[in-house]
C-alpha positions in Angstrom: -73.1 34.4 12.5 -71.8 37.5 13.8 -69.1 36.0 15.8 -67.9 33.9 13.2 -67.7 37.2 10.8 -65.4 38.7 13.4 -63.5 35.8 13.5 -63.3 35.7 9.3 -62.2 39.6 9.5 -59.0 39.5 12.1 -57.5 36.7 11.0 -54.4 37.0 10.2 -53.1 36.7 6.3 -51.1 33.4 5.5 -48.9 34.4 3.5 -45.8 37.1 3.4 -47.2 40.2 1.8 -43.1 41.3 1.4 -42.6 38.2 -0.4 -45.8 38.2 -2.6 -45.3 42.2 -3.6 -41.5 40.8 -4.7 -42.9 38.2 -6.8 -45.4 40.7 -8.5 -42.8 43.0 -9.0 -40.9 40.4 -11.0 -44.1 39.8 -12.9 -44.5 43.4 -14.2 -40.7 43.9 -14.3 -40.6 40.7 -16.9 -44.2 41.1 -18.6 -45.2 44.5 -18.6 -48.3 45.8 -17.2 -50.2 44.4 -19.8 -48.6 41.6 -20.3 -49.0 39.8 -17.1 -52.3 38.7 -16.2 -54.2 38.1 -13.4 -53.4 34.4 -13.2 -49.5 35.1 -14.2 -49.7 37.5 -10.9 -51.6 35.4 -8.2 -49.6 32.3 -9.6 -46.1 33.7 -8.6 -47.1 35.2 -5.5 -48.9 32.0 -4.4 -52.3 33.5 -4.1 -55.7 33.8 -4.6 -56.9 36.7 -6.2 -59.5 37.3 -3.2 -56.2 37.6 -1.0 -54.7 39.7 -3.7 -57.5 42.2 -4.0 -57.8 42.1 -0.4 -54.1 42.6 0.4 -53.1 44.9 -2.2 -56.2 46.1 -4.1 -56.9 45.7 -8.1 -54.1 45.3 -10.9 -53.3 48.9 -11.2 -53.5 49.3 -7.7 -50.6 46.3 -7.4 -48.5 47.4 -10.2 -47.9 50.9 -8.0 -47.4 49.0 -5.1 -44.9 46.8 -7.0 -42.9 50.1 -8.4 -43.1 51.6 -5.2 -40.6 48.5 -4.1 -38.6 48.3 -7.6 -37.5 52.6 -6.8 -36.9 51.7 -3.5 -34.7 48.3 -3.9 -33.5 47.6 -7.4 -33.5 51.2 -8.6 -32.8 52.9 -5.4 -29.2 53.6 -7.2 -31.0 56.2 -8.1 -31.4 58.5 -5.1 -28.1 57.4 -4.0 -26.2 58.7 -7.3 -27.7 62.0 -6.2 -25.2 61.8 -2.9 -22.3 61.8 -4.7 -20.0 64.6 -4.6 -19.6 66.1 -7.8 -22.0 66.1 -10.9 -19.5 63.9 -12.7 -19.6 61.4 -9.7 -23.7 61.8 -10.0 -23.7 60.7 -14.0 -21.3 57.8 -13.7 -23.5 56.9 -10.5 -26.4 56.3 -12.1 -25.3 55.0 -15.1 -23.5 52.2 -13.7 -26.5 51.7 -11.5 -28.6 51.5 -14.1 -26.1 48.8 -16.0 -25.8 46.7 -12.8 -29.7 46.9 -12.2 -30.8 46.1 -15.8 -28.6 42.8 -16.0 -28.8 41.0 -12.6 -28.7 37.6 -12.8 -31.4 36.7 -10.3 -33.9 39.5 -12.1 -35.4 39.9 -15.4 -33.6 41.8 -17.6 -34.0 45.7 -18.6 -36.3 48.0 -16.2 -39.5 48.0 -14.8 -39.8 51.6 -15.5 -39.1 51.5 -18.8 -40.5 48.1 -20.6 -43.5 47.7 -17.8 -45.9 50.2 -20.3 -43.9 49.4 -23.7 -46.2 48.7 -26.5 -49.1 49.5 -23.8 -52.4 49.4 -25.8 -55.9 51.6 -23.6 -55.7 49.1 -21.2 -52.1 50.1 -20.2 -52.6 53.6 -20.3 -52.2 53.7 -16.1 -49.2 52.3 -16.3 -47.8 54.1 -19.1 -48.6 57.3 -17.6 -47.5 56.4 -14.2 -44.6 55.0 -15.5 -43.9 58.6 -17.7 -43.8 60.2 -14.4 -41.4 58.1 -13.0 -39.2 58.8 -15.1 -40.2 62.5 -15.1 -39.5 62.4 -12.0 -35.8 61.0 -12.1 -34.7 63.4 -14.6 -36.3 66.3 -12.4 -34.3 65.4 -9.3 -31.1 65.1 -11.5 -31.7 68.3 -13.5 -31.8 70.0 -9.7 -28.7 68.0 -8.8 -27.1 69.5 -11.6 -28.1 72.8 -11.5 -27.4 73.2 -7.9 -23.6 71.8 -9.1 -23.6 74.6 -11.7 -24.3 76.8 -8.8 -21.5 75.7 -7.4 -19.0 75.9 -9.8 -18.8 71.7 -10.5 -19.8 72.6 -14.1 -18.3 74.4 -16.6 -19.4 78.2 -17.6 -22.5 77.5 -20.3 -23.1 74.3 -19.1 -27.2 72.9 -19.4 -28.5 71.8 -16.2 -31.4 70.3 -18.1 -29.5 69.2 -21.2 -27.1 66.8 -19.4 -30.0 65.6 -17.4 -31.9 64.6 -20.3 -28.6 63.3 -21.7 -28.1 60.8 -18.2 -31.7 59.9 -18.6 -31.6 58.6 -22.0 -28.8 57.0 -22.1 -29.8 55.3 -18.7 -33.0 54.0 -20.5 -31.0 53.3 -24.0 -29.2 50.8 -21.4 -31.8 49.4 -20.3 -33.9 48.8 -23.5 -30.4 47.2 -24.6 -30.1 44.9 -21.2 -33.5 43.9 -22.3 -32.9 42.8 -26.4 -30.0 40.3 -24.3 -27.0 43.1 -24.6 -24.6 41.6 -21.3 -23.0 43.4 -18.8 -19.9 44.1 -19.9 -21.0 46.1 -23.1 -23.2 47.3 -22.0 -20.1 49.3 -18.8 -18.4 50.1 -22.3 -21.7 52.7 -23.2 -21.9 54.1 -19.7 -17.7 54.5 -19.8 -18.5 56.3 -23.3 -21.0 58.2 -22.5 -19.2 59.6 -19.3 -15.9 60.3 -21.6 -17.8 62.6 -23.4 -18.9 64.8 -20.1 -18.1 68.3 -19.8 -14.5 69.2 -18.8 
């Protein structure tokens, strides 16, 4: 009995854990938090849910996992808008990112950060206020990038660190809640070009 226990505990999982967080990902990215169930989870990534609680722990526990890899591959654009030069390079950076990411052909369409807690009832409320930190989080980096920019002398005299942050940020997210209602690409480029004509000289 004890050998066979042994056995049981180091064998090796049979499927690709990459591959099955990928599918979740698209899950929650498509559905919501809420809105994808257990079976709707398990079903994509071509598991059990023993292998799923054993692999990647419970629902909320997969749905951090699974935005963990959406910031670090689909919204990564992100992190690297923060690289650009200036803080009008920055803005246009992340809005086109956040175009292209929002209406990718081979993905759902809209964000995973913004519509995976959207109409999220007390059983959502992880997600929602994991997901509300996310984005705190993105519009904290960006108000630093700017600031450090106005530090610099890449903004004009009077110019709001946190303003134009919060003015990146929502129109990033007004993108993205329009990529979702079936807004295309192309329109969706004119907002971001709009939005950046209206930056600070």
């Amino acid at each position: 009995m004890t050998g066979q226990g042994n056995t049981a505990v180091g064998r090796p999982r049979s499927f690709d854990t990459d591959e099955a967080l990928h599918q979740a990902m698209l899950v929650f990215w498509k559905q919501g938090y809420e809105g994808a169930s257990l079976t709707d989870l398990t079903g994509a990534m071509g598991i059990t849910k023993t292998s799923m609680y054993a692999a990647f722990g419970n629902k909320e526990q997969l749905f951090r996992k699974a935005l963990e890899r959406y910031t670090d591959g689909p919204a990564a654009y992100g992190l690297r808008a923060l690289e650009e030069p200036t803080a009008r390079a920055v803005a246009a950076a992340f809005l086109n990112g956040s175009v292209r990411t929002t209406t990718q052909p081979d993905c759902p369409a809209g964000c995973l950060g913004v519509q995976g807690a959207l109409a999220a009832g007390e059983a959502g409320t992880p997600a929602h206020e994991v997901l509300a930190e996310w984005r705190n989080v993105a519009g904290r980096r960006l108000e630093e990038r700017f600031r450090r920019a106005a530090e610099e002398g890449d903004l004009p005299p009077g110019a709001s660190a946190r303003r134009l942050a919060l003015y990146v940020m929502t129109v990033a997210f007004g993108i993205a809640v329009q990529a979702a209602g079936g807004i295309g690409r192309a329109d969706l480029q004119e907002v971001a070009d709009a939005a950046m004509d209206a930056w600070p000289a």
